[in-house]
DOFI-410573 format. One record per residue (C-alpha): x, y, z. Coordinates in steps of 0.2 Angstrom, whole numbers, padded with zeros to 4 digits, always signed. Example, Ala and Ser with C-alpha at 12.3 -4.5 7.8 and 13.67 -1.06 7.14 Angstrom:
REM DOFI-410573
+0062-0022+0039
+0068-0005+0036
REM end
This chain:
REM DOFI-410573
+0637+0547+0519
+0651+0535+0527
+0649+0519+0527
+0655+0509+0544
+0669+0501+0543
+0669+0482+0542
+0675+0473+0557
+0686+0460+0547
+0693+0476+0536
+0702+0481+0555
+0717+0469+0556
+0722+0474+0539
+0722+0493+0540
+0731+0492+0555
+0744+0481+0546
+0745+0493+0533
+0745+0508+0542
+0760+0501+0554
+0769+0498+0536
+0767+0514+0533
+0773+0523+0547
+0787+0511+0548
+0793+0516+0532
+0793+0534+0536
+0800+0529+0552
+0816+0519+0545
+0821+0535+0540
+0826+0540+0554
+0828+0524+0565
+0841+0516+0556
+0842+0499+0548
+0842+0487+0563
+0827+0494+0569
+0819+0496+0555
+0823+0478+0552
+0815+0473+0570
+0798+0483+0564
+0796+0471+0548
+0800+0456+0559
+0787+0464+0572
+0775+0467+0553
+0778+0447+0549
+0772+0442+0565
+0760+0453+0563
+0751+0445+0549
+0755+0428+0555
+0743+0432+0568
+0730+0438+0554
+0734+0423+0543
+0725+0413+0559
+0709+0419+0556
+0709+0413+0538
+0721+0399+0537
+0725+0383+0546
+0744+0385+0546
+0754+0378+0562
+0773+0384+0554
+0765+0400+0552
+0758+0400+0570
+0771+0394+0578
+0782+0406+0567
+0773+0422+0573
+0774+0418+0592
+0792+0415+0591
+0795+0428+0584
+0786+0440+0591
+0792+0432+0610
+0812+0431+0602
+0814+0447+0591
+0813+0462+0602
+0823+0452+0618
+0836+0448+0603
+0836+0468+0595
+0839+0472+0615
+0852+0461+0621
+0864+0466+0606
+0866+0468+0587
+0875+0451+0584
+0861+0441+0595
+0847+0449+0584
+0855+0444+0567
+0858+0429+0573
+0841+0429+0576
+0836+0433+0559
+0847+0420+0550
+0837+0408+0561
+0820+0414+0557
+0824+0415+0536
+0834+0399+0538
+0818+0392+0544
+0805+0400+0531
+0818+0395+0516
+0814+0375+0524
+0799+0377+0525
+0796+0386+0508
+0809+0370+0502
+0797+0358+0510
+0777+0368+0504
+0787+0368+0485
+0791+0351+0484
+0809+0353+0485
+0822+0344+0495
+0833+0354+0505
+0850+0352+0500
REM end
């Protein structure tokens, strides 16, 4: 007998099994655009992460990039790294700031 599935179960099969194919997908694809699926999986789970958690960075995080990255991958290689330099650049702050840490 199978069971339904449970409607909060959803978001996170969906994420998982866009990891999944991505992973047999880089194969193929190369790195950048493998690259641009795992920035497309963190946004993503930043949308998830509303649901259960009252984050603004993480909100604010997942619309920009979601919005930023493809128009970045699509105007050029060097735009799109820039890109990511940004966004890590960002998260290592904001890692910096949620530890405690001043960034030096």
């Amino acid at each position: 007998m199978s069971r339904e599935p449970r409607p909060e179960a959803d978001p996170f099969f969906r994420l998982t099994a866009f990891l999944i194919a991505s992973a047999r997908g880089a194969l193929e694809e190369g790195v950048v655009t493998a690259s641009l699926r795992l920035l497309d999986a963190a946004a993503r789970l930043t949308s998830i992460a509303r649901e259960y958690v009252d984050d603004d960075f993480l909100a604010d995080l997942g619309r920009s990039v979601a919005e930023a990255g493809p128009a970045a991958y699509l105007e050029s290689t060097e735009r799109y790294i820039g890109l990511l330099d940004e966004v890590l650049a960002a998260v290592a702050t904001e890692g910096a700031r949620r530890a405690g840490v001043e960034p030096t």
